[in-house]
C-alpha positions as a Markdown table, in Angstrom:
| # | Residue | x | y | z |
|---|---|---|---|---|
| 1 | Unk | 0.0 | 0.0 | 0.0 |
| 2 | Unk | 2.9 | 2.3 | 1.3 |
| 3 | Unk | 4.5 | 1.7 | -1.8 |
| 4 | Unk | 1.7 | 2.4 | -4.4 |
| 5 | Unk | 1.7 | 5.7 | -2.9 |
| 6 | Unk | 5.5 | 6.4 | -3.6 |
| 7 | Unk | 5.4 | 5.6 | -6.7 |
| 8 | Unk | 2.4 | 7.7 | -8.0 |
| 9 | Unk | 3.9 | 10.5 | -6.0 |
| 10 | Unk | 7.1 | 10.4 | -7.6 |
| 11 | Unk | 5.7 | 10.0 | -11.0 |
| 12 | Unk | 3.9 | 12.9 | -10.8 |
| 13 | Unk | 7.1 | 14.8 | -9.6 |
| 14 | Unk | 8.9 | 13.5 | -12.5 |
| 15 | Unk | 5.4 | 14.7 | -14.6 |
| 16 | Unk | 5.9 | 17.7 | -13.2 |
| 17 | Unk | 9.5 | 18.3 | -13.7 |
| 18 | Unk | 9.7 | 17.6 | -17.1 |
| 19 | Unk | 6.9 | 19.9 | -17.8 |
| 20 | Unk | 8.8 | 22.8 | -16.1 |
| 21 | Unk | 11.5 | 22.1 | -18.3 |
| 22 | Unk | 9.9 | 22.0 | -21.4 |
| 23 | Unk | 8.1 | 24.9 | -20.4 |
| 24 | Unk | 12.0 | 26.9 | -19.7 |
| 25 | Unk | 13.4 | 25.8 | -22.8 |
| 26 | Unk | 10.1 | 27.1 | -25.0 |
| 27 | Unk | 10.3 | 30.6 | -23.0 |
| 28 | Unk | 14.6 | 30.9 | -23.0 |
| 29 | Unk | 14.4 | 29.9 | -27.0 |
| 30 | Unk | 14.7 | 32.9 | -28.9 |
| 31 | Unk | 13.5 | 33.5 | -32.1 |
| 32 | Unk | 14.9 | 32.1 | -35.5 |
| 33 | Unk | 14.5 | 35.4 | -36.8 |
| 34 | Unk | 16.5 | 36.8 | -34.0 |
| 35 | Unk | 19.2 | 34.3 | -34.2 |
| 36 | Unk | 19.2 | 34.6 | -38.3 |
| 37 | Unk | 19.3 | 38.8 | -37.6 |
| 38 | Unk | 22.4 | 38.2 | -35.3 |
| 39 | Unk | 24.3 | 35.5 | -37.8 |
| 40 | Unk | 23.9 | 38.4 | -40.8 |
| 41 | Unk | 25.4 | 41.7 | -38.5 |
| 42 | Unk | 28.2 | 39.0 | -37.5 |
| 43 | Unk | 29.2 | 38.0 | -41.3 |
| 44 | Unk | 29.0 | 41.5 | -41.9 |
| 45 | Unk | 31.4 | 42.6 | -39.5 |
| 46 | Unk | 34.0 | 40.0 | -40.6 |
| 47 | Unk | 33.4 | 41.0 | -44.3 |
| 48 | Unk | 34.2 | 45.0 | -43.7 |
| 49 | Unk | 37.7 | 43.5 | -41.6 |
């Protein structure tokens, strides 16, 4: 009995922890844009060297 109850807590801790860290990596990602934007101003810099 003891042990039933472990293991549905614990799997809905691990539920829940890999939620949260989808949920981080989705808010932290920047945009492709923004990352495309950054990748142009840097070739350009090395070009006018």
């Amino acid at each position: 009995m003891l042990a039933k109850i472990w293991r549905k807590l614990l799997l809905f801790i691990l539920i829940v922890a890999c939620l949260f860290n989808v949920i981080t990596k989705f808010v932290k990602k920047s945009s492709l844009n923004d990352e495309l934007l950054s990748s142009a101003k840097y070739i350009q810099s090395l070009q006018q060297k």
